[in-house]
C-alpha positions in Angstrom: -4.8 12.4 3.6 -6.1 9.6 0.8 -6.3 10.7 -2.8 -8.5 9.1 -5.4 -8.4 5.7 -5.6 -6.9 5.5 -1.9 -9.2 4.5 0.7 -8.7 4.2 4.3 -9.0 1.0 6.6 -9.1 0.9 10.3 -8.3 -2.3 12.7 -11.9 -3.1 12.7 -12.1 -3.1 8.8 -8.6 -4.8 7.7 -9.5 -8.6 8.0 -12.7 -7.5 5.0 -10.7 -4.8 3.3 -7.2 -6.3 3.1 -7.2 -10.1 4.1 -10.1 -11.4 2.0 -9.6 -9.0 -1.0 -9.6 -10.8 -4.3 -7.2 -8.4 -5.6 -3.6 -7.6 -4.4 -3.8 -4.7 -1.7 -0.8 -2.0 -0.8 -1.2 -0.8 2.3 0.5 2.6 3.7 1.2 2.6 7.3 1.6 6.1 8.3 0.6 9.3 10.7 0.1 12.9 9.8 2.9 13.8 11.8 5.6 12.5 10.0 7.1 14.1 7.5 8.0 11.3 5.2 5.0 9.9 5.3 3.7 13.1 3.7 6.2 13.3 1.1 5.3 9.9 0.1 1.4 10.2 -0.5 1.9 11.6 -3.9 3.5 8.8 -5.0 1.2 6.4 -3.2 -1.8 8.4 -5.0 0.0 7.6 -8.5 0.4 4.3 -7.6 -3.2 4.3 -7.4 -3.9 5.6 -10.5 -1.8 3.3 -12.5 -2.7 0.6 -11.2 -6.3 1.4 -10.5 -8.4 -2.1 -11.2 -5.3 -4.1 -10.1 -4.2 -3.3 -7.3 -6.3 -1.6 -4.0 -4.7 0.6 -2.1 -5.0 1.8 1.4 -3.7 3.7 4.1 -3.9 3.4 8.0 -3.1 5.9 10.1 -1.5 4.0 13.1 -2.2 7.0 15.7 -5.7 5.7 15.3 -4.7 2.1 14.8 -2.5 0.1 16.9 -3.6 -3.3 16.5 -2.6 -4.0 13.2 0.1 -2.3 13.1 1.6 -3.9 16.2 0.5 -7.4 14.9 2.6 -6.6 11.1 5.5 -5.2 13.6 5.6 -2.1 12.4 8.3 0.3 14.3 8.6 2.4 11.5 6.7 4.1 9.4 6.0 5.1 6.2 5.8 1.2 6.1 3.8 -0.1 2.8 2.7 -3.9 3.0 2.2 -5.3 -0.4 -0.3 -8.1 0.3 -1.5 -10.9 -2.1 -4.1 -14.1 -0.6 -4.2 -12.3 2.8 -0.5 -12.5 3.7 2.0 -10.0 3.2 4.4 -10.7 -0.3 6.4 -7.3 0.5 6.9 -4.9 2.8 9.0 -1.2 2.1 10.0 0.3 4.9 10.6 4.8 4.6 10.7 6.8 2.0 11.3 5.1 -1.1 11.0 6.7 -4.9 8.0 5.7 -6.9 10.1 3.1 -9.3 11.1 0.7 -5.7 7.3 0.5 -5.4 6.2 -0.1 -8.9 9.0 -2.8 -9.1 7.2 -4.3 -5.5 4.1 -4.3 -7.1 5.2 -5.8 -10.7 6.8 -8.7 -9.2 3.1 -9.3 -7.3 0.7 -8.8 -10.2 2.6 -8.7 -12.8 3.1 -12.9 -13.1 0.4 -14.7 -14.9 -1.3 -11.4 -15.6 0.0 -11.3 -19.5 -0.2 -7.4 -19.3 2.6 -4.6 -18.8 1.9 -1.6 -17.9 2.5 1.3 -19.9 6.1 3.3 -20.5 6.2 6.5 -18.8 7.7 8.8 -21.3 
């Protein structure tokens, strides 16, 4: 269920993947039975796309992975964790439209960066 430009992490990969990334990493927490989490890959694949070189971005599918969703405290999912230096700078809880996210994500790279990203006309 990842697009392009979405990968997948596990507990056994999320210390490399998401805690010792360089770069600022989104993380959805989700499970292909729930509806909302469906309706809300789309926009996690755009998200991808526009901020592709910025910004990784994963998803974990906590049927398979309980560990690190437990240790996060996640009860609810879709959950997206915005982290930055290996500890979490956001977290969006449900279904949320694209422009909550992309103002999560601006307040995380967009300081010190010098660069906006483009109008969507």
């Amino acid at each position: 269920m990842a697009g392009p430009g979405v990968f997948e992490v596990s507990d056994a990969t999320f210390e490399q993947e998401v805690l010792q990334s360089e770069q600022p990493v989104l993380v959805d927490f989700w499970a292909a039975w729930c509806g909302p989490c469906r309706a809300l890959a789309p926009v996690v694949d755009e998200v991808a796309a526009q901020y592709s070189g910025k910004l990784k971005v994963m998803k974990m599918d906590v049927d398979r992975n309980s560990a690190t969703p437990m240790r996060y405290g996640i009860r609810g999912i879709p959950a997206l964790l915005l982290f930055k230096g290996g500890k979490v700078a956001e977290q969006i809880v449900g279904y949320v439209p694209k422009d909550k996210i992309d103002e999560s994500i601006s307040k995380l790279i967009g300081s010190g960066s010098g660069q906006t990203a483009p109008l969507q006309v």
